[in-house]
mmCIF file of the N, C-alpha and C atoms, coordinates in Angstrom:
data_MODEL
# 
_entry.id   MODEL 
# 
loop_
_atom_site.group_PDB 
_atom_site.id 
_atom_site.type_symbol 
_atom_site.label_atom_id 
_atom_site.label_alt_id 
_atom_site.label_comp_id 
_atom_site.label_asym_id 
_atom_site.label_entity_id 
_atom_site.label_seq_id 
_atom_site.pdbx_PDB_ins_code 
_atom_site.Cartn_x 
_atom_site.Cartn_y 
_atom_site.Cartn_z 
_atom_site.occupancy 
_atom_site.B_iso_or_equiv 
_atom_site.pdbx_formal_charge 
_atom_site.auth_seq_id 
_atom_site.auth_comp_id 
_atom_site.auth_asym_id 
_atom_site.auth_atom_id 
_atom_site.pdbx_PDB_model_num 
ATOM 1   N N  . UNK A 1 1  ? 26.635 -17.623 -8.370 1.00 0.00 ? 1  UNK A N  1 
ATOM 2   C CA . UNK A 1 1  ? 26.789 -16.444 -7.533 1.00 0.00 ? 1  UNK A CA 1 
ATOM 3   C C  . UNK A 1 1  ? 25.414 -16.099 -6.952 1.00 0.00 ? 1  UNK A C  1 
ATOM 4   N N  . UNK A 1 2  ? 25.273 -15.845 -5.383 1.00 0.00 ? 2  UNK A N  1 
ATOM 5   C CA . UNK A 1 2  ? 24.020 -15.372 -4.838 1.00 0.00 ? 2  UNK A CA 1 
ATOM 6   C C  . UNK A 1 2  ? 23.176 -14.437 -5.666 1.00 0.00 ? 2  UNK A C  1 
ATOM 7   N N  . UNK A 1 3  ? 22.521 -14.172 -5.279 1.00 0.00 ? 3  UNK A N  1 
ATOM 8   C CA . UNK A 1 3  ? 21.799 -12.424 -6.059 1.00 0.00 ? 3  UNK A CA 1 
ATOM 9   C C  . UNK A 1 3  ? 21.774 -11.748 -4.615 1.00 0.00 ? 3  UNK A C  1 
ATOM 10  N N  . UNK A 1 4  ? 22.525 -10.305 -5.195 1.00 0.00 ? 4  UNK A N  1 
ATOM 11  C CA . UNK A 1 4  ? 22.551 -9.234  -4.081 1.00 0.00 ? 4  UNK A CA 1 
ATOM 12  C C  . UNK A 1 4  ? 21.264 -8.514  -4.107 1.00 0.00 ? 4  UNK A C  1 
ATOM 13  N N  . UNK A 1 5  ? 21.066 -8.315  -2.562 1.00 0.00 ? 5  UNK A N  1 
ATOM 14  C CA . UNK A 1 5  ? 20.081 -8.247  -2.031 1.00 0.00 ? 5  UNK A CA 1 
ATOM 15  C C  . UNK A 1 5  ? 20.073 -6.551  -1.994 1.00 0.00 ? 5  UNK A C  1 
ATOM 16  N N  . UNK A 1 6  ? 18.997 -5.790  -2.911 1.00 0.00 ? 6  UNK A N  1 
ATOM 17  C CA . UNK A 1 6  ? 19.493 -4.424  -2.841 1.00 0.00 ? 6  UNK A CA 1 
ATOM 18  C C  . UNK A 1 6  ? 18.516 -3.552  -1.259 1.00 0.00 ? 6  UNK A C  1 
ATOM 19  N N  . UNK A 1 7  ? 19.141 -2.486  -0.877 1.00 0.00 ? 7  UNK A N  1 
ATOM 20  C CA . UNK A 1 7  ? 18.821 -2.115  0.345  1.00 0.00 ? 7  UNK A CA 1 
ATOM 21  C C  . UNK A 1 7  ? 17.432 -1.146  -0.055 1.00 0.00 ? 7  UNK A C  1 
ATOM 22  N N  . UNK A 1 8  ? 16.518 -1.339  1.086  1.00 0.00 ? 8  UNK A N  1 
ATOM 23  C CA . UNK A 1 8  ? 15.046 -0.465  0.942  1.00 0.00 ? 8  UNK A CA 1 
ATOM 24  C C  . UNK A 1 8  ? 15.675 0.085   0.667  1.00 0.00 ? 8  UNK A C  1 
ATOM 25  N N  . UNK A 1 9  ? 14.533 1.045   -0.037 1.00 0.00 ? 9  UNK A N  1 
ATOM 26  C CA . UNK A 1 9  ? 14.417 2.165   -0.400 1.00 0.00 ? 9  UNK A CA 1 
ATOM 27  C C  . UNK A 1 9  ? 13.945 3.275   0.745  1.00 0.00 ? 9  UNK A C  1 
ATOM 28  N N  . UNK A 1 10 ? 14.883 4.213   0.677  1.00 0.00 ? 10 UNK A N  1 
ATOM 29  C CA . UNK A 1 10 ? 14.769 4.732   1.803  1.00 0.00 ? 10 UNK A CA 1 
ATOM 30  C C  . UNK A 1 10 ? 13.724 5.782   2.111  1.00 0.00 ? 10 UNK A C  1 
ATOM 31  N N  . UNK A 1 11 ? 13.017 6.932   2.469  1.00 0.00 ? 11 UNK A N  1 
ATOM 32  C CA . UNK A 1 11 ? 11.580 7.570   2.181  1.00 0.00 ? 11 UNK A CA 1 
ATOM 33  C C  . UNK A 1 11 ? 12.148 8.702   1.876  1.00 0.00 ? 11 UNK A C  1 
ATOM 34  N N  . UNK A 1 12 ? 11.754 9.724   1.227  1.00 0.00 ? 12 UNK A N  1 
ATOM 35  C CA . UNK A 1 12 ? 11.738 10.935  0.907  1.00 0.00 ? 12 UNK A CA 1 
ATOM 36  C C  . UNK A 1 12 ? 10.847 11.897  1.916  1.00 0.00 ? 12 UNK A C  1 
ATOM 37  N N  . UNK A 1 13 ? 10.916 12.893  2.036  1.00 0.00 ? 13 UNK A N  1 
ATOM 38  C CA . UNK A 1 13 ? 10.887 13.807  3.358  1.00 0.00 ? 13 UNK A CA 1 
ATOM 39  C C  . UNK A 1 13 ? 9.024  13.785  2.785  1.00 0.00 ? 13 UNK A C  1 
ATOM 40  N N  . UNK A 1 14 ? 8.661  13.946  1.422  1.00 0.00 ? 14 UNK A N  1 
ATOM 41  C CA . UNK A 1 14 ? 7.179  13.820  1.247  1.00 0.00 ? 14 UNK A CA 1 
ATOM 42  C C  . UNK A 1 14 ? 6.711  12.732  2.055  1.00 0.00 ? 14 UNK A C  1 
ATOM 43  N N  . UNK A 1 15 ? 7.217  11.556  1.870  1.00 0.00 ? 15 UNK A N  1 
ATOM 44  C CA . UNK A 1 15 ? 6.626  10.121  2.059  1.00 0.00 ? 15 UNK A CA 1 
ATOM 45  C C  . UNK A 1 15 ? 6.053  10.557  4.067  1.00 0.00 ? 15 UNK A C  1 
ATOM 46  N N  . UNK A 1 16 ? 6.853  11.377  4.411  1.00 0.00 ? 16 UNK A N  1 
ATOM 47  C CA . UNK A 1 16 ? 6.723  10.741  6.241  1.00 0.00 ? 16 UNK A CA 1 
ATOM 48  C C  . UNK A 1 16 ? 4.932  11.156  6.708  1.00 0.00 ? 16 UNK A C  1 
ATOM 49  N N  . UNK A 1 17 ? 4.771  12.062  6.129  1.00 0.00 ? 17 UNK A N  1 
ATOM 50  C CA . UNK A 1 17 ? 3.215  12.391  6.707  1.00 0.00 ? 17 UNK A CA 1 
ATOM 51  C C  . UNK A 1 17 ? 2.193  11.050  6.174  1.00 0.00 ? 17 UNK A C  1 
ATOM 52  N N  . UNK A 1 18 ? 2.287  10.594  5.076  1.00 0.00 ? 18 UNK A N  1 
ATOM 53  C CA . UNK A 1 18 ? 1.565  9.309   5.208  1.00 0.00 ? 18 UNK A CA 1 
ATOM 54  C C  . UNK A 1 18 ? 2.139  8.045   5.508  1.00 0.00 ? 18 UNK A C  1 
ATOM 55  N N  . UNK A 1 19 ? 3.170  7.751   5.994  1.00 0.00 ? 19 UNK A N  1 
ATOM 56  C CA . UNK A 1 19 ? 3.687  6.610   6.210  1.00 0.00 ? 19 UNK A CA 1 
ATOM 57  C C  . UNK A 1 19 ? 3.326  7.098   7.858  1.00 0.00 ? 19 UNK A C  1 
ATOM 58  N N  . UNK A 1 20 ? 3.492  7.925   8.563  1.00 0.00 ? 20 UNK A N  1 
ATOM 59  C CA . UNK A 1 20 ? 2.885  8.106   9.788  1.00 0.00 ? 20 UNK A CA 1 
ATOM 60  C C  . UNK A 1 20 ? 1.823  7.843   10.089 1.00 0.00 ? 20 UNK A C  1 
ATOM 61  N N  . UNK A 1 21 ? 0.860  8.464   9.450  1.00 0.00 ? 21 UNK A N  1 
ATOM 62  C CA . UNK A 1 21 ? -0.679 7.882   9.010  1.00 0.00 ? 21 UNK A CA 1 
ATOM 63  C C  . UNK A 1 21 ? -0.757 7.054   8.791  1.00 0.00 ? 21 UNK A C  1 
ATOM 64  N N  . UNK A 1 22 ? -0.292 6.281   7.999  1.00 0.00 ? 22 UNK A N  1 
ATOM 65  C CA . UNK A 1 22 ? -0.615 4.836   7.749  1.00 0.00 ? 22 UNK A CA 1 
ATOM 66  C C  . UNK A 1 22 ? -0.245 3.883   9.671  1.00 0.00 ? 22 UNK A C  1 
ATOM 67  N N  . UNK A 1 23 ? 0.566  4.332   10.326 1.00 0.00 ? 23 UNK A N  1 
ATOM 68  C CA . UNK A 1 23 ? 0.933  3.467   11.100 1.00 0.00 ? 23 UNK A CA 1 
ATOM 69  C C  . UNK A 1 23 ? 0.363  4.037   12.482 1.00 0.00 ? 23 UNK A C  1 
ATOM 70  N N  . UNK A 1 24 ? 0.076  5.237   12.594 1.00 0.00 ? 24 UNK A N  1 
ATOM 71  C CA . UNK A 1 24 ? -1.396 5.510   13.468 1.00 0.00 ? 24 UNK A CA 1 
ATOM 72  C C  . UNK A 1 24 ? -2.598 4.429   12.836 1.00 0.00 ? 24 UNK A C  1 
ATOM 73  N N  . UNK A 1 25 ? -3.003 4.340   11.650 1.00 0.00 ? 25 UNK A N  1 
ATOM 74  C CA . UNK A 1 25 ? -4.258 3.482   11.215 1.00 0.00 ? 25 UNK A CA 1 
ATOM 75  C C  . UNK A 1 25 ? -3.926 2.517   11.672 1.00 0.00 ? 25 UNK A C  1 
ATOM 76  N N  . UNK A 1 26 ? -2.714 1.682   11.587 1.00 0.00 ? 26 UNK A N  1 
ATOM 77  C CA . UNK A 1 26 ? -2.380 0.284   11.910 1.00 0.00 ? 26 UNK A CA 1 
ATOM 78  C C  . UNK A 1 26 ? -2.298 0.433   13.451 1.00 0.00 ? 26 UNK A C  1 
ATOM 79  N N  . UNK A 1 27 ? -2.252 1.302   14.011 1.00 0.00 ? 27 UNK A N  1 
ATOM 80  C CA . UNK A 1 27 ? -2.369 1.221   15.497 1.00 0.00 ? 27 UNK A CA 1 
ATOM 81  C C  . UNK A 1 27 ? -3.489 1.144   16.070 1.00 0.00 ? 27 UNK A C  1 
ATOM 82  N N  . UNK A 1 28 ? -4.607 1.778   15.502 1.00 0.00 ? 28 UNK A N  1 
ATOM 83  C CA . UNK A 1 28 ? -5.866 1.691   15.856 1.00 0.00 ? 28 UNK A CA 1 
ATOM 84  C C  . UNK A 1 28 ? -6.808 0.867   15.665 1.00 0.00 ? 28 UNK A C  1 
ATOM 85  N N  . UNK A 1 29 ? -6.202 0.200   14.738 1.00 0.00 ? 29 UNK A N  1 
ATOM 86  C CA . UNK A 1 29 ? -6.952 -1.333  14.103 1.00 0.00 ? 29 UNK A CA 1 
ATOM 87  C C  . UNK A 1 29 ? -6.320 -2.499  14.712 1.00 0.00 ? 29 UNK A C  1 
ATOM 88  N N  . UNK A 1 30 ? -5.054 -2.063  15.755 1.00 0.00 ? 30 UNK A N  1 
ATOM 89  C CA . UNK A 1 30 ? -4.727 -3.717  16.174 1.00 0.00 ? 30 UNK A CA 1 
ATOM 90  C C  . UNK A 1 30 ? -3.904 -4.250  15.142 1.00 0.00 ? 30 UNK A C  1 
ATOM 91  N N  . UNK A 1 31 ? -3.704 -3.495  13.993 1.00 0.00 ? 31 UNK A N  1 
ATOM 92  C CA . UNK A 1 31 ? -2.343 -4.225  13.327 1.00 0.00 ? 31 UNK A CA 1 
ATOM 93  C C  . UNK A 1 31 ? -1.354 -4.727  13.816 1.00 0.00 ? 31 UNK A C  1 
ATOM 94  N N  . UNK A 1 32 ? -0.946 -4.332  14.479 1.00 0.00 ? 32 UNK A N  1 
ATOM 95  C CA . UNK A 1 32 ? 0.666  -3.791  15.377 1.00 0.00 ? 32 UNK A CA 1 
ATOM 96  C C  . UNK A 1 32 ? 0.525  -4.676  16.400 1.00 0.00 ? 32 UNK A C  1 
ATOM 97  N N  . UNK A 1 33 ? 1.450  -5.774  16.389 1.00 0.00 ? 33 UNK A N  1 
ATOM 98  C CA . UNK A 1 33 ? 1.418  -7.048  17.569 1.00 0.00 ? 33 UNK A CA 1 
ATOM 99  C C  . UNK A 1 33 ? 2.134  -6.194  18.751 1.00 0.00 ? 33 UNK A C  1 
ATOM 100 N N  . UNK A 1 34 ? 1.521  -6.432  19.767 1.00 0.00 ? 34 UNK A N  1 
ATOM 101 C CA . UNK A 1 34 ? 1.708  -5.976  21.255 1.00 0.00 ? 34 UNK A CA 1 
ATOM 102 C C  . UNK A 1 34 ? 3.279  -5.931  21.556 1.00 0.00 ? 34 UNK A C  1 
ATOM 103 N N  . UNK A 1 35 ? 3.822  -6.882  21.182 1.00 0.00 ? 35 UNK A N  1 
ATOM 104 C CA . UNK A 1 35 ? 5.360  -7.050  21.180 1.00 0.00 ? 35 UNK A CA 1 
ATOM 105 C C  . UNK A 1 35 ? 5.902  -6.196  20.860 1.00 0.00 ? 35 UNK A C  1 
ATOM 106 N N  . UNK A 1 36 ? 5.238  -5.438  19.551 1.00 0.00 ? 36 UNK A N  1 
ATOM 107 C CA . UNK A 1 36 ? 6.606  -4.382  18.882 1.00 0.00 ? 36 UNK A CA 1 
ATOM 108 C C  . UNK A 1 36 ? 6.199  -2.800  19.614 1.00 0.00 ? 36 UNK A C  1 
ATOM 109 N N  . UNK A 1 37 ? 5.018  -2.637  20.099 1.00 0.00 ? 37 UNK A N  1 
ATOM 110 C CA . UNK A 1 37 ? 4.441  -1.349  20.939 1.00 0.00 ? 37 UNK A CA 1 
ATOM 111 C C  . UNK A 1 37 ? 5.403  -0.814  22.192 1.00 0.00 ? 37 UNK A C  1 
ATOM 112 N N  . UNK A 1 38 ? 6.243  -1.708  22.620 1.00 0.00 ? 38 UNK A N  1 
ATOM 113 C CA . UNK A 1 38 ? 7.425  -0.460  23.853 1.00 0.00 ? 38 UNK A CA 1 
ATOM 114 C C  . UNK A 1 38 ? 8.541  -0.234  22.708 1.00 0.00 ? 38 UNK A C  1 
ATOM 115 N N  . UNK A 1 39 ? 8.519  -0.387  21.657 1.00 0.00 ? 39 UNK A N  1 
ATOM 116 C CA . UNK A 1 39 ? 9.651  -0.464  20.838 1.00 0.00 ? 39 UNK A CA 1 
ATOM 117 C C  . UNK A 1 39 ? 9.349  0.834   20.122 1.00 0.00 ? 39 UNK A C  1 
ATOM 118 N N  . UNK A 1 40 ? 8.451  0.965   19.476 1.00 0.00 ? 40 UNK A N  1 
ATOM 119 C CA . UNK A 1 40 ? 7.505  2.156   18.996 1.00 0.00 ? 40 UNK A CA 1 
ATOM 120 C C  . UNK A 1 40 ? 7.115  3.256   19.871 1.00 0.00 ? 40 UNK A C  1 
ATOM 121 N N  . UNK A 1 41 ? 6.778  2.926   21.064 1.00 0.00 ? 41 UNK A N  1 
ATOM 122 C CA . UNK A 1 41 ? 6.386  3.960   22.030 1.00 0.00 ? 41 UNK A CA 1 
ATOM 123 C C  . UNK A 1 41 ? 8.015  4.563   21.816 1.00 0.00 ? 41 UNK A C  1 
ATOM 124 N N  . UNK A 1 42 ? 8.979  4.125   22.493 1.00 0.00 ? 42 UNK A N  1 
ATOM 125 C CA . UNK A 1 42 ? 10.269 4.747   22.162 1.00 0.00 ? 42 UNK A CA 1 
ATOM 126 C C  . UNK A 1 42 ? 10.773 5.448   21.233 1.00 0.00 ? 42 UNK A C  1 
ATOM 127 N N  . UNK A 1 43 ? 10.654 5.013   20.199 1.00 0.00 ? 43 UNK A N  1 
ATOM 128 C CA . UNK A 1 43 ? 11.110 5.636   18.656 1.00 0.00 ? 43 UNK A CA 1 
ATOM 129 C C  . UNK A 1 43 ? 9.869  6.856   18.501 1.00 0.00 ? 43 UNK A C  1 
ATOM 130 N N  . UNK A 1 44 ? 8.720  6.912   19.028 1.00 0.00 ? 44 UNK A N  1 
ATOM 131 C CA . UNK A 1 44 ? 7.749  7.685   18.513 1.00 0.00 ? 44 UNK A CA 1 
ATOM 132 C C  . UNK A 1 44 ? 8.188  9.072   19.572 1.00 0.00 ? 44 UNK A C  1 
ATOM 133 N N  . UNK A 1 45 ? 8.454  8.704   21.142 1.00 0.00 ? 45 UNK A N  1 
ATOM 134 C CA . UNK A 1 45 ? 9.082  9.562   21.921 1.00 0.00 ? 45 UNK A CA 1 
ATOM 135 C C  . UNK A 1 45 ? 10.311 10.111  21.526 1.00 0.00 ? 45 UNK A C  1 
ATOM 136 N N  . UNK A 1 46 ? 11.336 9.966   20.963 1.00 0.00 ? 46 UNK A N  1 
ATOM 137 C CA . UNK A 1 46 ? 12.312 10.443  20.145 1.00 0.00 ? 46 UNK A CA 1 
ATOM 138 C C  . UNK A 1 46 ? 11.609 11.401  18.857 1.00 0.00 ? 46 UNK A C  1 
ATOM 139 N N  . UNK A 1 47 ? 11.032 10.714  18.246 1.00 0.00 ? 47 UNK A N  1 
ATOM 140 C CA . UNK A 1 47 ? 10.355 11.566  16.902 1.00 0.00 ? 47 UNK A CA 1 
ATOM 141 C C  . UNK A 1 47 ? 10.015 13.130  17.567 1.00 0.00 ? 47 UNK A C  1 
ATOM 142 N N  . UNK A 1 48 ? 9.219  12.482  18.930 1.00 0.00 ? 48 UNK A N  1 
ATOM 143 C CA . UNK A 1 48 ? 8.361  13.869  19.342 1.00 0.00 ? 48 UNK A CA 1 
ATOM 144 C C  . UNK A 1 48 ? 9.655  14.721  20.024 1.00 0.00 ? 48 UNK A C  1 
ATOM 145 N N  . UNK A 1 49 ? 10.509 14.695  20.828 1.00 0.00 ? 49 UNK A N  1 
ATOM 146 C CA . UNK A 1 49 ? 11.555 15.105  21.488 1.00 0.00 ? 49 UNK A CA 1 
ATOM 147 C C  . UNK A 1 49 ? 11.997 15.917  20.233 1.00 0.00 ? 49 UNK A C  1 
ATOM 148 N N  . UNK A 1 50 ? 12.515 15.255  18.984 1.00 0.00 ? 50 UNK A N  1 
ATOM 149 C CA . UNK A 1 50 ? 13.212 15.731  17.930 1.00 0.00 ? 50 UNK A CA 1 
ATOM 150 C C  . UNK A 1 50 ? 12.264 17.130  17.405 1.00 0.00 ? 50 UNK A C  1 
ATOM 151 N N  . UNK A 1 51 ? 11.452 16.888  17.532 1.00 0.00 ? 51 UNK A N  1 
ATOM 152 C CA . UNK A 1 51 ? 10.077 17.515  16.668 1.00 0.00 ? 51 UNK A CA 1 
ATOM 153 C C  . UNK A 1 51 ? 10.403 18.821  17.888 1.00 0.00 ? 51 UNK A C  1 
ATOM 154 N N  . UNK A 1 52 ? 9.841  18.750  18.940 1.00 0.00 ? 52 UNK A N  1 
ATOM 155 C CA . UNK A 1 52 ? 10.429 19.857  19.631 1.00 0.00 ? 52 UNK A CA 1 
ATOM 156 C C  . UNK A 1 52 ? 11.596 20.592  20.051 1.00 0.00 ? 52 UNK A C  1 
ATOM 157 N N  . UNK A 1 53 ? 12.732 20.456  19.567 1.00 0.00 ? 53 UNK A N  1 
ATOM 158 C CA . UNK A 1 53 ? 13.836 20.446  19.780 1.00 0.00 ? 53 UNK A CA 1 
ATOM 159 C C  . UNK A 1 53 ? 13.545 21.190  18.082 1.00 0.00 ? 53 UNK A C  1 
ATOM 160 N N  . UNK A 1 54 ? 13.470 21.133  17.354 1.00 0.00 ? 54 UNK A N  1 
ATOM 161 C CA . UNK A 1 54 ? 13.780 21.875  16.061 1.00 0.00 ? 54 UNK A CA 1 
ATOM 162 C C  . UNK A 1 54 ? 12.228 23.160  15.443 1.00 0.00 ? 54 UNK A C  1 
ATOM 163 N N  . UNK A 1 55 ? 11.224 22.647  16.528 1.00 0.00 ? 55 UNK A N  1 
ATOM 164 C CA . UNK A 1 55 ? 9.787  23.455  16.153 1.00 0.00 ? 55 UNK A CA 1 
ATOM 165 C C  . UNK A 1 55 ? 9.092  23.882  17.499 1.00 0.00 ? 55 UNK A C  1 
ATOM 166 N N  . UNK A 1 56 ? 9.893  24.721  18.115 1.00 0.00 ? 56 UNK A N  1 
ATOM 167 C CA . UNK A 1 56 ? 9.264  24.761  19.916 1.00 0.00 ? 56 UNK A CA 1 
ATOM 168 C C  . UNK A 1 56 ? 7.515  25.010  19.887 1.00 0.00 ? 56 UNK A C  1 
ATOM 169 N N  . UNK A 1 57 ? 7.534  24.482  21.191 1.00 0.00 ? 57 UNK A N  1 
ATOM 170 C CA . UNK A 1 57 ? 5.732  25.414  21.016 1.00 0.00 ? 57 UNK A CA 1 
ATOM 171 C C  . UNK A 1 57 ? 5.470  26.790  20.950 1.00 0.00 ? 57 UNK A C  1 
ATOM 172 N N  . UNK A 1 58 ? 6.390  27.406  20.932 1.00 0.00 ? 58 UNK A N  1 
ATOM 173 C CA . UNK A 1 58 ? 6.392  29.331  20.581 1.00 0.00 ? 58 UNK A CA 1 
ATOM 174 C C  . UNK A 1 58 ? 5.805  29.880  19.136 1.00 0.00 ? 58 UNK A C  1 
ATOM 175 N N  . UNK A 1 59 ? 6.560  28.576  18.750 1.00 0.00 ? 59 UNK A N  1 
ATOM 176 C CA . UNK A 1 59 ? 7.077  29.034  17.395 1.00 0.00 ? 59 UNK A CA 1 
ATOM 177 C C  . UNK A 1 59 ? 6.172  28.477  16.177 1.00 0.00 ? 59 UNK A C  1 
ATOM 178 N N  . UNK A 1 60 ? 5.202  27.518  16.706 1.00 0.00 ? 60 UNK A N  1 
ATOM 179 C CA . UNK A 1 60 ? 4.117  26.810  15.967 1.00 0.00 ? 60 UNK A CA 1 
ATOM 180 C C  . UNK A 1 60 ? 3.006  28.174  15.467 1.00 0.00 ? 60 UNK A C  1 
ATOM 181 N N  . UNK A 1 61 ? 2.726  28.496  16.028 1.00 0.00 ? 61 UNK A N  1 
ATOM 182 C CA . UNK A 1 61 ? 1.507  29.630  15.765 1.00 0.00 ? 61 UNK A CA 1 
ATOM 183 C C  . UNK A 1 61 ? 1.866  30.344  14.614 1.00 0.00 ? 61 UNK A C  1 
ATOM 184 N N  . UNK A 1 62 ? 3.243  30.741  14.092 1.00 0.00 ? 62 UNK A N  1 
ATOM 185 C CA . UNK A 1 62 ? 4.043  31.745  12.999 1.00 0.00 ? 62 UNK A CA 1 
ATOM 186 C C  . UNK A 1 62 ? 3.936  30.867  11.736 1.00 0.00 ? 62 UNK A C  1 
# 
């Protein structure tokens, strides 16, 4: 019988401020092959859309 392949582990709401960080660092160092960067630009434009859509700029200062 194969061995089942168990699914990542998925992040906990702590994990996102350094797993973000970590992948700004990898952006600035050239980690990040050119290929996967319109793929990321996208998903990172969603993040930010989402981010405003639930934290307006009014409402940051409070």
């Amino acid at each position: 019988m194969p061995a089942r392949s168990e699914p990542p582990p998925s992040s906990g709401r702590r994990d996102w401020p350094a797993l973000l960080s970590e992948l700004t660092r990898q952006l600035d160092r050239g980690l990040i092959y050119d290929r996967h960067l319109a793929e990321l630009s996208t998903v990172v434009r969603d993040l930010y859309a989402a981010l405003e859509r639930r934290w307006p700029a009014g409402r940051r200062g409070r």
